[in-house]
C-alpha positions as CSV (number, residue, x, y, z in Angstrom):
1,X,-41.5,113.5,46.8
2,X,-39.3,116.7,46.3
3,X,-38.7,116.8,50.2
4,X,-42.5,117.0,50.8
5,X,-43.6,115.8,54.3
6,X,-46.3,113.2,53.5
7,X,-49.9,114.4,54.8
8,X,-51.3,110.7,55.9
9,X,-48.4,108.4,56.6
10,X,-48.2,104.6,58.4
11,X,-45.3,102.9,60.1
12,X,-45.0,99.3,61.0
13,X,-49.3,98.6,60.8
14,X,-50.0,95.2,62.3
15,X,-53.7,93.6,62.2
16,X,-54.3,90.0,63.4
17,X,-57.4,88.5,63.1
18,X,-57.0,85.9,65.4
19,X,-54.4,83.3,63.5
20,X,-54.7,85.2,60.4
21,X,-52.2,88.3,59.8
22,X,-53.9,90.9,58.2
23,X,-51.7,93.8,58.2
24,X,-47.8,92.8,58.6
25,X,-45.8,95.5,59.5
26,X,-47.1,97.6,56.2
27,X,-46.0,101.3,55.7
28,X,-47.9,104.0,53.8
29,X,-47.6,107.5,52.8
30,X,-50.1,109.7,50.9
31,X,-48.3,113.4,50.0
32,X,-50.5,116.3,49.2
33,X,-52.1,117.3,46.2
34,X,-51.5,113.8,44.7
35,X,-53.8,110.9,43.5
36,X,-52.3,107.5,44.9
37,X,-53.8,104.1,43.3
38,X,-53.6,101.1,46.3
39,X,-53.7,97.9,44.5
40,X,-53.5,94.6,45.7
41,X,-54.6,90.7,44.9
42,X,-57.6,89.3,46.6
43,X,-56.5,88.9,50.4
44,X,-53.2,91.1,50.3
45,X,-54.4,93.0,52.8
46,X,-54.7,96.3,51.6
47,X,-59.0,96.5,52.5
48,X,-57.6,96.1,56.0
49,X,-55.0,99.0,55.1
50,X,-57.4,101.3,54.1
51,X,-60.1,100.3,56.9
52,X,-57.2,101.4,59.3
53,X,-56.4,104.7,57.9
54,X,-60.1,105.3,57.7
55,X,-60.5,104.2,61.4
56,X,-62.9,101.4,60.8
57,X,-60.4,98.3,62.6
58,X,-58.3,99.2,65.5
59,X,-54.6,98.3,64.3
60,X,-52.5,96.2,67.0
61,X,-49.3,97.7,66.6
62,X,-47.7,100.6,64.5
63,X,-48.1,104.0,63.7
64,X,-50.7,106.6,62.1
65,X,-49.6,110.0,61.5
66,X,-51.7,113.0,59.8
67,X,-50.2,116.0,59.2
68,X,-47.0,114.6,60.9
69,X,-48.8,114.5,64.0
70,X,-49.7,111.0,65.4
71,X,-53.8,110.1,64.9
72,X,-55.5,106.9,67.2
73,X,-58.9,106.4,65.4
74,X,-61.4,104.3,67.4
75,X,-64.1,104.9,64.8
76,X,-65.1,106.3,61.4
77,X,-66.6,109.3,63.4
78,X,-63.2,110.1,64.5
79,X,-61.0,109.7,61.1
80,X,-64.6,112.1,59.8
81,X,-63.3,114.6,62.1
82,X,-59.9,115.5,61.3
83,X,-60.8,115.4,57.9
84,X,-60.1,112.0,56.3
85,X,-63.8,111.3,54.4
86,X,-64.2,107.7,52.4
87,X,-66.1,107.1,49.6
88,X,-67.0,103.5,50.3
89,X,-67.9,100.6,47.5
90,X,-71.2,100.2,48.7
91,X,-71.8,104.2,48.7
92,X,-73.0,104.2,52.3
93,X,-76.2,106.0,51.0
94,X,-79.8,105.6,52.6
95,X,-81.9,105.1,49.3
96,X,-85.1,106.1,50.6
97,X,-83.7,109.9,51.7
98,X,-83.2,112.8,49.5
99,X,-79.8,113.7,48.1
100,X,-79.5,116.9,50.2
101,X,-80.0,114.5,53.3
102,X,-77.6,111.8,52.4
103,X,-75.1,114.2,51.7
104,X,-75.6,115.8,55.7
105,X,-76.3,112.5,57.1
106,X,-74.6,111.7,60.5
107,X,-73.9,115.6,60.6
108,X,-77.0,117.3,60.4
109,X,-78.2,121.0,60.6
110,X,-80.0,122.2,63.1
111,X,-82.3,125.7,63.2
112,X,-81.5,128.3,65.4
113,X,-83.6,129.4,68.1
114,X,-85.0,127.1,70.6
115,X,-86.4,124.7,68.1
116,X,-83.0,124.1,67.0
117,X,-81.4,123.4,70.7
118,X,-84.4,121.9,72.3
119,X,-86.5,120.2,69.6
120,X,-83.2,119.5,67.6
121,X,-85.4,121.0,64.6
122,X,-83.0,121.1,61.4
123,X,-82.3,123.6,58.9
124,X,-83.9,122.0,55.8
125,X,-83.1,125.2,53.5
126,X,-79.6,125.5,54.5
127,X,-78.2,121.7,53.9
128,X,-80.2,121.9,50.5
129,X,-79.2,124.9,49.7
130,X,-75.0,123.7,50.6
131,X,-75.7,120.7,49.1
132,X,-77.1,122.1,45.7
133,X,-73.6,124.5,45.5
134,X,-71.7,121.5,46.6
135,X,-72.8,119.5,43.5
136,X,-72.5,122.4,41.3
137,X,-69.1,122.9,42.4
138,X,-68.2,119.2,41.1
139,X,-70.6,120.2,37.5
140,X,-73.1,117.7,38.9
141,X,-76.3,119.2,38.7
142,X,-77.8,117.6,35.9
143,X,-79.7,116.5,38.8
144,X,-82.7,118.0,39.0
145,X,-84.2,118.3,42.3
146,X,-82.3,118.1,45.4
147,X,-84.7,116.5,46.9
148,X,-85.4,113.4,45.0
149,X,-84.9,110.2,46.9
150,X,-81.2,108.9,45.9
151,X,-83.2,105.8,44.8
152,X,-84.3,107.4,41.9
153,X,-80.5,107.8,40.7
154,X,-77.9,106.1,38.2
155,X,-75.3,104.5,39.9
156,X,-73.3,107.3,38.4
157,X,-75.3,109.5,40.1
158,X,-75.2,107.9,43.1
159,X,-71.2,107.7,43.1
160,X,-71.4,111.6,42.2
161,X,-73.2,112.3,45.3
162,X,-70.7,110.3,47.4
163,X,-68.0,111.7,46.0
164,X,-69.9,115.3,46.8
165,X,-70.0,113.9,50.0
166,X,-66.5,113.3,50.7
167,X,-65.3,116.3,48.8
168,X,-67.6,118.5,51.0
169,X,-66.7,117.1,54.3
170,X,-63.4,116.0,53.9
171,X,-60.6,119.0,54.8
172,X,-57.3,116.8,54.7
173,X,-58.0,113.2,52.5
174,X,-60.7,111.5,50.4
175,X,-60.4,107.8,50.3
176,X,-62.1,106.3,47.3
177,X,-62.9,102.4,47.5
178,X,-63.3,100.8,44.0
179,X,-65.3,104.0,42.6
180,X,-66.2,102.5,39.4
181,X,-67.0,98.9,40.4
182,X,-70.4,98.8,39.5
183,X,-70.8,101.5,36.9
184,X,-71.1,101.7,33.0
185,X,-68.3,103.1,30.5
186,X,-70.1,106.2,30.7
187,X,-70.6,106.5,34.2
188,X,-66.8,105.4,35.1
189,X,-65.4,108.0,32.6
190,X,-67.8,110.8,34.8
191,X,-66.5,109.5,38.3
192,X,-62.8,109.7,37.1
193,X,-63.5,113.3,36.5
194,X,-64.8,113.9,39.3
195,X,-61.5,112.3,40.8
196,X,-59.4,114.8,38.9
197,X,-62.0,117.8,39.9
198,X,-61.9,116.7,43.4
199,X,-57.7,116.0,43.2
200,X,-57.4,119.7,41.5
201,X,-59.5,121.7,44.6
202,X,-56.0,120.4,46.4
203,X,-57.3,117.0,47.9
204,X,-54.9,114.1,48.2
205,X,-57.0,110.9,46.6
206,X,-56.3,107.3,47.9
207,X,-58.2,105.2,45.0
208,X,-58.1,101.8,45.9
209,X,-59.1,99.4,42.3
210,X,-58.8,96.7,40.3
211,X,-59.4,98.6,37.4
212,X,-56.0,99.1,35.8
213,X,-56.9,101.2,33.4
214,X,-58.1,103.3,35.4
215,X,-55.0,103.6,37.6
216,X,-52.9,104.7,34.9
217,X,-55.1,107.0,33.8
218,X,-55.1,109.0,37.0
219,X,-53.0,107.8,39.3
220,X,-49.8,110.1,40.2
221,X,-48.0,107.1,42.1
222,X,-49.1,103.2,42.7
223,X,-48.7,101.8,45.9
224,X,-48.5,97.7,45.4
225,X,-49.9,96.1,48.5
226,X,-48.6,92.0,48.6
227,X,-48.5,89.8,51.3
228,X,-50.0,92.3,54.3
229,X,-47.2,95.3,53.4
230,X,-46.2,97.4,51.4
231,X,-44.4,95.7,48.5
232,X,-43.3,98.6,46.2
233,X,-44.3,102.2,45.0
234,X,-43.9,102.5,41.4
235,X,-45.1,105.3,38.7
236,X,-47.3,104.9,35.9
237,X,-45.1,106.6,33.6
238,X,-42.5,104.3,34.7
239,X,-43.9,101.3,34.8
240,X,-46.9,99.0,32.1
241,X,-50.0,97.9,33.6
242,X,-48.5,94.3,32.8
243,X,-45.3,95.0,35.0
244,X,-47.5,96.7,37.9
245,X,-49.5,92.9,37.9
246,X,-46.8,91.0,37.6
247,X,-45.3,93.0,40.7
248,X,-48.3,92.6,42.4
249,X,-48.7,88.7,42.6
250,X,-44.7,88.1,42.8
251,X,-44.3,86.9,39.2
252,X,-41.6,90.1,39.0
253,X,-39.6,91.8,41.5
254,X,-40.1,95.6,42.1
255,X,-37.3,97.1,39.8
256,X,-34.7,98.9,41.3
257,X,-35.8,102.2,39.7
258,X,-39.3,101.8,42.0
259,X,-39.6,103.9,45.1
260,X,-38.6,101.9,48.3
261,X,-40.9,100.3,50.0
């Protein structure tokens, strides 16, 4: 892209689950300030894709590179803390704790003082208080109290608060995993600004979906995952949502005009 150095990259990825080949030699760049769309048919391999870049499976062979530098994730914890956040489809969010505590959850904190290093006593006022600007940051705070269990939520709200989430935490990427799945017309049509909100404070999106509307709507470039690999790169300006499936399940070769895979 214009001689841009990609900010999350992949060479050569390889993920076998015992007889079963996952991931087969796929590539993968995500460039910053841009909203890439992953899409893929059912068993194409591109949940194992993104559970690699996100450092939830260990890949067998290949290469991760963030910020041209090369990245080995062992865990989530580790992709968390170089700055790639994921929004995941089940929200990861512990229904019975308030929003202000699901959005610190796993990184708490603490109180200064000796209560704070001995008693691990946590600073209550200060993760509400970042959470609360967080969310008004995003135009989210139609919700009320901070403190209201996340079970008392839409699903919109819900998603809005993982998005927060990942928008707060994460310095480098946000990886979304099918954001709108279980939401209303209402509530998708919120999340997908919140994807352009979060996209405009100048953080690369990876939106993995099967909703193709949506990913010509926001999408900058569409990365076609077929067959465990990288199949073709195309644009939505470029490119109908009918060619992008037809590409997808091998009913139509990638044009010539596509990126190169």
């Amino acid at each position: 892209m214009n001689g841009q150095e990609p900010i999350l990259s992949a060479r050569g990825l390889v993920k076998r689950y015992g007889r079963v080949t996952a991931l087969d030699h796929a590539d993968f760049d995500l460039y910053p300030g841009e909203i890439l769309a992953v899409i893929g048919d059912n068993g194409a391999g591109k949940s194992s894709l993104i559970k690699a870049l996100s450092g939830a499976i260990r890949i067998d062979e290949g290469e991760i590179r963030l910020d041209g530098k090369p990245v080995h994730f062992h865990s989530p914890l580790q992709a968390r803390e170089v700055g790639i956040e994921t929004v995941y489809q089940n929200l990861a969010l512990s229904p019975a704790l308030s929003i202000a505590d699901n959005m610190f959850l796993g990184r708490e904190i603490y109180a200064g003082g000796l209560f704070g290093r001995l008693f691990r006593k946590l600073d209550h006022k200060k993760m509400q208080d970042v959470a609360r600007q967080k969310l008004t940051d995003l135009g989210l705070m139609t919700i009320q109290n901070i403190n209201q269990a996340v079970e008392t939520l839409s699903g919109g709200q819900r998603q809005g608060v993982a998005v927060a989430r990942a928008a707060a935490f994460g310095s480098k990427v946000v990886i979304m995993d099918e954001p709108t799945a279980a939401l209303g017309v209402k509530e998708s049509r919120r999340v997908l600004e919140l994807i352009k909100d979060v996209r405009s404070r100048g953080l690369p999106i990876v939106l993995i979906s099967h909703n193709m509307p949506h990913v010509f709507e926001v999408a900058d470039r569409i990365h076609i995952h077929r067959l465990g690999r990288r199949h073709a790169i195309i644009r939505p300006q470029d490119f109908s949502m009918s060619d992008a499936v037809a590409i997808m399940t091998g009913a139509m070769e990638p044009p010539e005009t596509a990126e190169a895979a």
